[in-house]
TORPA-4810 file (N, C-alpha, C, O; in nm, 3 decimals):
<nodes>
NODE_1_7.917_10.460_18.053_7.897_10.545_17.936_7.941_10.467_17.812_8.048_10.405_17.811_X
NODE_2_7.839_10.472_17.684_7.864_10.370_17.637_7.984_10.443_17.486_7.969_10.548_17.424_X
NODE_3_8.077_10.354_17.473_8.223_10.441_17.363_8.237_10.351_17.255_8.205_10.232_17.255_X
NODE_4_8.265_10.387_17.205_8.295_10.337_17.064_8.448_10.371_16.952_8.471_10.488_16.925_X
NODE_5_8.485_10.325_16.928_8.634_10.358_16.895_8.629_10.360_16.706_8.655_10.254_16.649_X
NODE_6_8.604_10.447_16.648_8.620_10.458_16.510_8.740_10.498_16.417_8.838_10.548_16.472_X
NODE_7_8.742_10.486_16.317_8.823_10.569_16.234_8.770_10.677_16.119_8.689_10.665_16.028_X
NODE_8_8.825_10.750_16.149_8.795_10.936_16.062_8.788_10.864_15.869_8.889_10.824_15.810_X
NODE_9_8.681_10.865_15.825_8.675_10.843_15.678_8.663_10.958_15.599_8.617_10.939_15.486_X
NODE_10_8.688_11.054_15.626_8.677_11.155_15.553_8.799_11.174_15.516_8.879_11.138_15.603_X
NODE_11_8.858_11.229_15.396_8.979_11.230_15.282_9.011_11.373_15.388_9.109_11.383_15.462_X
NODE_12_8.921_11.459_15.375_9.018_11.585_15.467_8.970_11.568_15.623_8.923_11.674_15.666_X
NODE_13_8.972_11.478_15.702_8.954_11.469_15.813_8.832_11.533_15.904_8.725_11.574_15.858_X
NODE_14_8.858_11.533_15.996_8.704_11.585_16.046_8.764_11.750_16.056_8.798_11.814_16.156_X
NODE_15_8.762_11.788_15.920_8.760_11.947_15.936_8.603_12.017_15.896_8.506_11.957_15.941_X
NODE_16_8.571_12.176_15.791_8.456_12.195_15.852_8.385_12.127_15.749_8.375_12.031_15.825_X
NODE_17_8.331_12.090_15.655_8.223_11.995_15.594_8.160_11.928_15.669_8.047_11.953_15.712_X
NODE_18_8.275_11.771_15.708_8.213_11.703_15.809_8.211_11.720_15.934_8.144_11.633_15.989_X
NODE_19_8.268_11.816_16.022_8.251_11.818_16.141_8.113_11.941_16.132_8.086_12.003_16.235_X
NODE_20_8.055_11.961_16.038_7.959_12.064_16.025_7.813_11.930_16.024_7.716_11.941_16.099_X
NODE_21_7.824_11.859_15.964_7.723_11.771_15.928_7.716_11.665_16.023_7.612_11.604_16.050_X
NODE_22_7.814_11.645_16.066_7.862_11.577_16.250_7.779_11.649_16.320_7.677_11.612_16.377_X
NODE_23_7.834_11.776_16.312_7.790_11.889_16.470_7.632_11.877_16.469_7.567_11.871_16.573_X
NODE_24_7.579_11.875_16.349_7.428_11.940_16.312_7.299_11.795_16.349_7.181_11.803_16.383_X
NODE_25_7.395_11.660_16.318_7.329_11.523_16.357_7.330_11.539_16.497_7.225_11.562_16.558_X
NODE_26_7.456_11.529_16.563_7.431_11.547_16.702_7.321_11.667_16.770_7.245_11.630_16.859_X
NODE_27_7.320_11.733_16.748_7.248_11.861_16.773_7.095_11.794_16.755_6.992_11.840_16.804_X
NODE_28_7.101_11.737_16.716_6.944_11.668_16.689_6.867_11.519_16.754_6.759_11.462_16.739_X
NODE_29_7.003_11.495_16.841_6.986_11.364_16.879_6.905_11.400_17.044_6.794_11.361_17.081_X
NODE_30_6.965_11.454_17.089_6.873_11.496_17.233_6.934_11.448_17.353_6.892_11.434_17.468_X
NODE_31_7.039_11.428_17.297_7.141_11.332_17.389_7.268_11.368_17.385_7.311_11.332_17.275_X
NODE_32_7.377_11.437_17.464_7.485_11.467_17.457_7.600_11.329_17.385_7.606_11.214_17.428_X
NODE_33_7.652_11.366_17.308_7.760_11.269_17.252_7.863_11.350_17.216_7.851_11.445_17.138_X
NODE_34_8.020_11.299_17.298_8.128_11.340_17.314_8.201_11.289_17.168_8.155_11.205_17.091_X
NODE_35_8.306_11.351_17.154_8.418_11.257_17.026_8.570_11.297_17.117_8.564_11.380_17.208_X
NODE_36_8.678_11.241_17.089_8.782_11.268_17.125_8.913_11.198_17.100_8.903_11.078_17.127_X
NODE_37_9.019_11.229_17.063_9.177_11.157_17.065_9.164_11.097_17.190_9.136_11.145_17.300_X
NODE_38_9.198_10.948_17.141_9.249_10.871_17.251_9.370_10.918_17.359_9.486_10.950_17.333_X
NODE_39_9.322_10.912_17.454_9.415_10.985_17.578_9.400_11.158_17.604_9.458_11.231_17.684_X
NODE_40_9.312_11.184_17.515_9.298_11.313_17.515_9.169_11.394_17.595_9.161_11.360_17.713_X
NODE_41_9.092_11.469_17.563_9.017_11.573_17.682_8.893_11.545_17.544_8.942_11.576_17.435_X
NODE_42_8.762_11.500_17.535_8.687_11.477_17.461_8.591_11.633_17.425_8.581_11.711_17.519_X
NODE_43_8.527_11.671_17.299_8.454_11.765_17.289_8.336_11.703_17.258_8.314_11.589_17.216_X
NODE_44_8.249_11.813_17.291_8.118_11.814_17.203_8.077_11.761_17.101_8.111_11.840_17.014_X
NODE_45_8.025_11.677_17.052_8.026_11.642_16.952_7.895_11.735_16.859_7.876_11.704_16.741_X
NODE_46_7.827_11.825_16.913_7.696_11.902_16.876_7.797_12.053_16.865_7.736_12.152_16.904_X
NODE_47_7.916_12.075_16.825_8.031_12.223_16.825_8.104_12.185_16.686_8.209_12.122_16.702_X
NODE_48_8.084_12.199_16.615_8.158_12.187_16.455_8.292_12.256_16.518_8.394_12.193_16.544_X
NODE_49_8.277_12.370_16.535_8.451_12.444_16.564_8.479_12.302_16.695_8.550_12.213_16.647_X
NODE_50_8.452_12.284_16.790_8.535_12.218_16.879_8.571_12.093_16.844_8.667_12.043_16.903_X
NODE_51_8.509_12.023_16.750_8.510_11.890_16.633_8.701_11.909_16.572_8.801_11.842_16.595_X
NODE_52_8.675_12.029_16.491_8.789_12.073_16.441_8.898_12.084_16.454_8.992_12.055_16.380_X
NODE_53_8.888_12.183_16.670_8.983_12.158_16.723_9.060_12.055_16.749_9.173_12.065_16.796_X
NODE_54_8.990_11.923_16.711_9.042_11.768_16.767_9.187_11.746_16.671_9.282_11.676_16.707_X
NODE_55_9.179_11.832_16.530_9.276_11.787_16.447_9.271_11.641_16.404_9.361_11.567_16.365_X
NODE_56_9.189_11.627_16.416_9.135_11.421_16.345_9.169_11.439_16.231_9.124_11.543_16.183_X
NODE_57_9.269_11.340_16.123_9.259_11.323_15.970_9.229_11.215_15.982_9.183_11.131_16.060_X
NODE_58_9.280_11.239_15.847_9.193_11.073_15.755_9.251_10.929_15.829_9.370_10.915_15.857_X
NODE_59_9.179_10.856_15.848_9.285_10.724_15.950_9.302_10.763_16.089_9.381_10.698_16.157_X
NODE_60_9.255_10.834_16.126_9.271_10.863_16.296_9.183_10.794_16.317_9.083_10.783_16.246_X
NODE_61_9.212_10.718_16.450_9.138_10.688_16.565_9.074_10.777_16.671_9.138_10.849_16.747_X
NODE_62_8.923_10.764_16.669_8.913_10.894_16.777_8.781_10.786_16.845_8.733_10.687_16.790_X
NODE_63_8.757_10.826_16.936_8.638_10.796_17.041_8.529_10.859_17.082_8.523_10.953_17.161_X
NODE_64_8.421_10.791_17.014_8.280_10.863_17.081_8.243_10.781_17.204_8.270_10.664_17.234_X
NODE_65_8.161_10.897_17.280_8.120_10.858_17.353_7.981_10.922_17.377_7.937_11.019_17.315_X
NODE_66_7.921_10.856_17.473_7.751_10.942_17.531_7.683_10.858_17.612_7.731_10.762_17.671_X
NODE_67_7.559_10.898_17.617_7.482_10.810_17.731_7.393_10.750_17.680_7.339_10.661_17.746_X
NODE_68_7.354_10.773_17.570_7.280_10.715_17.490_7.380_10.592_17.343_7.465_10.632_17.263_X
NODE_69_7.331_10.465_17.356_7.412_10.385_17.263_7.378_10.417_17.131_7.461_10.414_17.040_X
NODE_70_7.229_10.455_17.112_7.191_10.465_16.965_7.296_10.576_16.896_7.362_10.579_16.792_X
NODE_71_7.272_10.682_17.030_7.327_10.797_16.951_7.488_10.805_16.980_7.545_10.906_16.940_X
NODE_72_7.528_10.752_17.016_7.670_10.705_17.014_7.700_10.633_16.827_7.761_10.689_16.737_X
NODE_73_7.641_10.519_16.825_7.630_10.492_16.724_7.556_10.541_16.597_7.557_10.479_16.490_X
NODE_74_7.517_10.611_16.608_7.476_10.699_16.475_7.576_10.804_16.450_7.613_10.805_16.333_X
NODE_75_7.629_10.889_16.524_7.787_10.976_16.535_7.868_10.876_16.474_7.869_10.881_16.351_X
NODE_76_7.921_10.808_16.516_8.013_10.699_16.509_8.033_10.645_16.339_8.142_10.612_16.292_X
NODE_77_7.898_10.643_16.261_7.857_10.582_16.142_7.926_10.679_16.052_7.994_10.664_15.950_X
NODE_78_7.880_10.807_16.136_7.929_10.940_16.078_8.062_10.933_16.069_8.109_10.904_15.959_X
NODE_79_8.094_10.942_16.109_8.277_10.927_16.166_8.326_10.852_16.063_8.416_10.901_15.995_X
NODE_80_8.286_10.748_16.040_8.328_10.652_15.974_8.302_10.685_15.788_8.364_10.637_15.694_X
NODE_81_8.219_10.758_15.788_8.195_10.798_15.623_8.288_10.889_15.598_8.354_10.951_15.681_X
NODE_82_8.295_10.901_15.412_8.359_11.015_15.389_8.256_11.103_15.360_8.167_11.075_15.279_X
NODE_83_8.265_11.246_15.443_8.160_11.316_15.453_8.220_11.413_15.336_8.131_11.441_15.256_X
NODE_84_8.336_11.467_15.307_8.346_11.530_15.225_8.344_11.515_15.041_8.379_11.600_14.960_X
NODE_85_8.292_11.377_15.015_8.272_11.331_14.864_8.165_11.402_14.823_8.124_11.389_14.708_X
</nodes>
């Protein structure tokens, strides 16, 4: 499964803005893609509330994952922007 290890660029973390505009890319990809705290239990990455639950701020390290690389990496890009500017 292919993972990718990013950091949260968003100033208020992946709360709901970007985990809304996260949730809504994934949702469109056709391909399940996970996010999650390292060492931790990974969510949905297509669930804005379960995004949220992760508690990711700004500078966290978190991990996507999926079965698909593109769409691993297109999440991931996400992750990496500040979605809330």
């Amino acid at each position: 499964m292919p993972t990718k290890s990013v950091v949260v660029g968003s100033a208020v973390g992946l709360h709901a803005r970007p985990a809304a505009i996260i949730s809504e890319a994934a949702g469109e990809l056709g391909s399940e893609v996970l996010i999650g705290i390292p060492g931790g239990d990974p969510v949905d990455a297509s669930s804005s509330l379960m995004i949220m639950t992760l508690g990711a701020g700004n500078g966290d390290t978190v991990e996507v994952s999926g079965d698909d690389q593109a769409a691993v990496d297109t999440i991931a890009a996400l992750v990496e922007k500040d979605l809330d500017a």
